[in-house]
N, C-alpha and C positions, 0 to 999 in steps of 0.2 A: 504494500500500500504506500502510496505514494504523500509525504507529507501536506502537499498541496491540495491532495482531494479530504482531507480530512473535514469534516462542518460538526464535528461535535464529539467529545468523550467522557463515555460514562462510566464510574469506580464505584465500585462497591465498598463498603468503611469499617468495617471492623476484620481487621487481618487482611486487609489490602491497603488500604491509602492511610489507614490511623497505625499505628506504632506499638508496643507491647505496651503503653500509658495513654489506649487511648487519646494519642495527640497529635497532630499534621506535623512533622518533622519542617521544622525551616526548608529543608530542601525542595522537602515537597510539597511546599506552599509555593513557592515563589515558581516551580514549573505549573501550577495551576497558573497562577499570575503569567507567565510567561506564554501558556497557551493565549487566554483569553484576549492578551496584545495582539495574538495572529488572525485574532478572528474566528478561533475556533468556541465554540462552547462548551463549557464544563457543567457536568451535573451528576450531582453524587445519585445512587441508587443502594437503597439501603434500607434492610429488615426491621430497623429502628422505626416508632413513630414519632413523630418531629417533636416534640415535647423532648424525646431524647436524644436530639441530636449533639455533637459536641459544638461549644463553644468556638473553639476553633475555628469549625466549620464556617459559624456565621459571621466572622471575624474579617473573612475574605471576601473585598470589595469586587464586584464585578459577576459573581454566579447567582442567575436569578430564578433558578429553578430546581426541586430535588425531589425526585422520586422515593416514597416512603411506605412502610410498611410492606416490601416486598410485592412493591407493584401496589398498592389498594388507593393510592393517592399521589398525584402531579401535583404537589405545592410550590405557590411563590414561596423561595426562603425568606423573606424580608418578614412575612408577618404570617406562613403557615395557612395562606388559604389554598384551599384547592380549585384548583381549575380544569381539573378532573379525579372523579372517585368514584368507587366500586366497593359498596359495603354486602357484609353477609345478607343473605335472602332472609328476610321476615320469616319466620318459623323454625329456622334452626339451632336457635335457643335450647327451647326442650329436644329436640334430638342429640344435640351435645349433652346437653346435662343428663341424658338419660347415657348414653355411653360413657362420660367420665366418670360416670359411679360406680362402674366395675373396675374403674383401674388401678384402686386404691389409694393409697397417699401419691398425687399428683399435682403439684403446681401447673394453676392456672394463672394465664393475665387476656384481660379483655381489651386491645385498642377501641376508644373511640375520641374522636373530633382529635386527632393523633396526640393521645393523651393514653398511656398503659395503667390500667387499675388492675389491682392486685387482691388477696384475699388479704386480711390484719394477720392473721397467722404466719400467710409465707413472708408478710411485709416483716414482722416483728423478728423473724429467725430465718432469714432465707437458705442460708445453710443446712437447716432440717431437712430442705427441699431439696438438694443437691445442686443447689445456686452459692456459688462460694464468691461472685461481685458483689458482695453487701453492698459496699460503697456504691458502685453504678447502682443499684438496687433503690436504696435512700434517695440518692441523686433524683432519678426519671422516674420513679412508681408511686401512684397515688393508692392509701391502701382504701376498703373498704368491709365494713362490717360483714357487710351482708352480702356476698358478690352473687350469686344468682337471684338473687330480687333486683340488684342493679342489673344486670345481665338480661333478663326478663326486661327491667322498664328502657332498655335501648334495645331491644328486637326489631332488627331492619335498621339501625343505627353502627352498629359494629362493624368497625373496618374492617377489623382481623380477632385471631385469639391465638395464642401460644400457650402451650403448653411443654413446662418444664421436667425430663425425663428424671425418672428416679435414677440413681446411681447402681449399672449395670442393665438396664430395661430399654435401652434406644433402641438397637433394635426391634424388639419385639413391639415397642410401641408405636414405631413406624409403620411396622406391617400391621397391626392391629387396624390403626385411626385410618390408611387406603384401605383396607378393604369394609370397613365397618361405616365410614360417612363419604355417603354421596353428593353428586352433585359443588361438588366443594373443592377449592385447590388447595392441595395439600403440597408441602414443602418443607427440609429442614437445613439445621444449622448448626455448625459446632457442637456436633453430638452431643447436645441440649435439648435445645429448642424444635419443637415440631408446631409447623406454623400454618393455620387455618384462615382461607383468606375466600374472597369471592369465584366463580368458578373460572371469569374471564380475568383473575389478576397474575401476578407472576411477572417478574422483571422483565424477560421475555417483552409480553403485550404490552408493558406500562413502555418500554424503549420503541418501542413501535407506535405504540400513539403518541408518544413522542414525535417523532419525529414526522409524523404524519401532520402533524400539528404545527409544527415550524418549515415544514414545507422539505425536507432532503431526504434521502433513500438512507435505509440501512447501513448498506453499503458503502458511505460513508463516514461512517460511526468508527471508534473503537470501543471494546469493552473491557477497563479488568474485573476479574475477581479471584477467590480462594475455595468458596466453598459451596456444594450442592446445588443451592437456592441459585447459584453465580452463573449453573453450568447452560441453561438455554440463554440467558441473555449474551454467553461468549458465543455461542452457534451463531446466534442472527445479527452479533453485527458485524461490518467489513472485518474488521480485525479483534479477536479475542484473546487475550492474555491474561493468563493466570501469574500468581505470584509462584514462588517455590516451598511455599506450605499449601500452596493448592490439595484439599481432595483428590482421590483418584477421581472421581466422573467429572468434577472444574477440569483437570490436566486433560482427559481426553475429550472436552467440549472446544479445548483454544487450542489457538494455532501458533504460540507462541510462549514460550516462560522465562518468566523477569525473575530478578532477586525476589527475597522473600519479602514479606511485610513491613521488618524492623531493620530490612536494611535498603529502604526505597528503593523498591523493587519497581513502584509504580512510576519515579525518574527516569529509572536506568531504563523503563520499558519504551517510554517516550521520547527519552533522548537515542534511542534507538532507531525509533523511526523519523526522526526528523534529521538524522545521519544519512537517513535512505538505506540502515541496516533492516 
């Protein structure tokens, strides 16, 4: 891919473009910076809901647009609205709650208006949960008493919901939540989180209407990321690159691997291509 065709790139932020402190490395601020002088567009895309985006992030002049919750929302970063979103179908409240009560002790969080509410329990000890980010935990999560009576009164309001796996249970809860709930896109992340979103969300379609929306093909895109949730949005656009902590299915969705995460990988990946390597 040729530097000059590029009209836009998209990074995924936790274990791609953020750093083991959660923090944009100077270096890799200043090549966002650097792109957006060329005219190219930056826009993160990222599992997070904007409520928990890093500081950082909004710190840099110039990116006016981030895809959240794994595709469920196109918000302005300036103030978090959406100008496009896709929340869960009205009614699947009570089908979730009727399947997460066989899973036993399982953290839940429910996004809505990109805000993560949590149960008071996993908020008070998230480690019980097999959540060891306390701190990001405090930081981004609103807790709440009652979370299925909340859960109930935003039906057809819900962006997404994740669910935090018990410690040794990812797998089987992955395969459990595909074949047990319909109609729903399912996704996961950092052999944690198994992530419930609308049936047309997923980085994938949120990069596509994307760009549908600003007017350029795919095809001119880059995409990085590291992990599962990362591996269709590196299929569809021009150029996919994974970091080198990438997943096995992120490594065989791109056609290229950068350094890892903590050692701006996501630099070296685009100073690569504007080398015409």
């Amino acid at each position: 891919m040729k530097a000059e065709d590029i009209r836009c790139v998209f990074s995924d932020l936790d274990r791609t473009l953020l750093d083991k402190q959660s923090r944009i490395s100077d270096r890799n601020r200043k090549t966002i910076e650097d792109l957006m002088k060329l005219g190219i567009c930056f826009v993160p895309v990222t599992g997070r809901a904007y409520a928990s985006l890093p500081v950082d992030l909004k710190d840099i002049p110039g990116i006016e647009y981030v895809i959240t919750s794994n595709g469920t929302s196109i918000c302005r970063l300036a103030d978090g609205k959406p100008v496009l979103k896709r929340c869960l179908p009205k009614g699947f409240v009570k089908a979730f709650k009727e399947f997460h009560a066989g899973l036993g002790k399982c953290a839940v969080e429910f996004y809505v208006e990109g805000r993560a509410y949590v149960p008071r329990e996993f908020y008070d000890d998230p480690a019980a949960f097999n959540q060891h980010r306390v701190e990001y935990v405090k930081k981004t999560r609103t807790p709440v008493d009652d979370i299925w009576r909340f859960a109930s009164e935003h039906d057809g309001e819900i962006d997404a919901i994740a669910m935090i796996s018990p410690e040794g249970r990812f797998e089987e809860l992955c395969e459990s939540t595909r074949s047990e709930l319909r109609g729903v896109y399912i996704t996961n992340s950092d052999s944690l989180y198994i992530e419930i979103s609308n049936p047309d969300c997923g980085k994938k379609n949120a990069i596509l209407d994307f760009c549908g929306m600003m007017g350029f093909e795919p095809k001119d895109t880059v995409a990085f990321g590291d992990n599962d949730n990362d591996a269709e949005m590196l299929a569809a656009a021009g150029l996919g690159i994974c970091v080198a902590n990438a997943t096995p299915l992120c490594r065989e969705a791109a056609d290229m691997v950068t350094a890892a995460h903590d050692e701006d990988g996501f630099t070296e990946g685009i100073e690569k291509i504007l080398k015409g390597g």
